[in-house]
N, C-alpha and C positions, 0 to 999 in steps of 0.2 A: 504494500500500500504506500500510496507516493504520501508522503508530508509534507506539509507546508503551516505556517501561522493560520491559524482557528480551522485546521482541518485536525481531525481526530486518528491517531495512528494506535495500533493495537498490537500489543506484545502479547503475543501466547504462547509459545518460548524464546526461548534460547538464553535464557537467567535463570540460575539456578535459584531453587529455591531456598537458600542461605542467602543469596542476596539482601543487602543492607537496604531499608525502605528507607526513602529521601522526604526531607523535610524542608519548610517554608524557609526560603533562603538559601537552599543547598545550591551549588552550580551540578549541572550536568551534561553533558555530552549524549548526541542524540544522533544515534547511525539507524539508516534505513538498509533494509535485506530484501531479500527475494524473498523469502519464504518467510520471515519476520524481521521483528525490528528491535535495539537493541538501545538502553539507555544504563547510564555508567554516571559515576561520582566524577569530578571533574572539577581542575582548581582555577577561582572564579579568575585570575588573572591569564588564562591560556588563551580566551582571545575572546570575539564577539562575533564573529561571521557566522552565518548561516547560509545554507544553499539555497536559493529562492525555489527551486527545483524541486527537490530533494525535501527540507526541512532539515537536514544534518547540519548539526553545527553544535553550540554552546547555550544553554540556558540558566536560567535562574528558576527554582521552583517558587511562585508565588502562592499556592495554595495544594492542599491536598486535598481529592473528593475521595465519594463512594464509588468504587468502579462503574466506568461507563454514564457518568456525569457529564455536563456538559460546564466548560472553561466560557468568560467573559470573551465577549468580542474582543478577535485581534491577540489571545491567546491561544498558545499551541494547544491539545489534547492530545495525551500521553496516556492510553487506558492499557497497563499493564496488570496483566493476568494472573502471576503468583503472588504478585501484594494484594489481591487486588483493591484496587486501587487507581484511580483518574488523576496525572500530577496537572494540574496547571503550569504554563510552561511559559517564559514571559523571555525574548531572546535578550543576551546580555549588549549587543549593539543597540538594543529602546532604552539603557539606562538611562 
């Protein structure tokens, strides 16, 4: 699924389920896959780009929902599947 800002991207794997759940202010890193999509802890100074394309790039979490929620206009949607859990995704180049 292609990402982009306020479109909704869905992780049904490939994070294990030990994976660290991310919290309001976390940065993260946000790669798109064929077969899913993958979001990782990421340190907020590695940069601000995003692929207008894609949606890969660097965020800031500004909220956490209940899975499959939906994000403020103009915010990414990040609905991953083993936390589950909806992150609000806000790219670190809007700060």
């Amino acid at each position: 699924m292609v990402a982009a800002a306020g479109v909704a991207v869905s992780a049904a794997s490939g994070c294990s389920l030990l994976d660290t759940e991310f919290s309001v202010g976390d940065c993260v890193s946000v790669k798109s896959g064929f077969t899913n999509d993958g979001i990782e802890k990421a340190d907020c100074s590695d940069g601000g780009s995003v692929d207008r394309f894609s949606g890969d790039g660097f965020y800031r979490v500004v909220s956490v929902e209940d899975y499959l929620s939906n994000c403020n206009r103009g915010q990414m949607e990040f609905n991953h599947e083993p936390h589950d859990k909806t992150y609000c995704l806000s790219s670190l180049s809007a700060r």
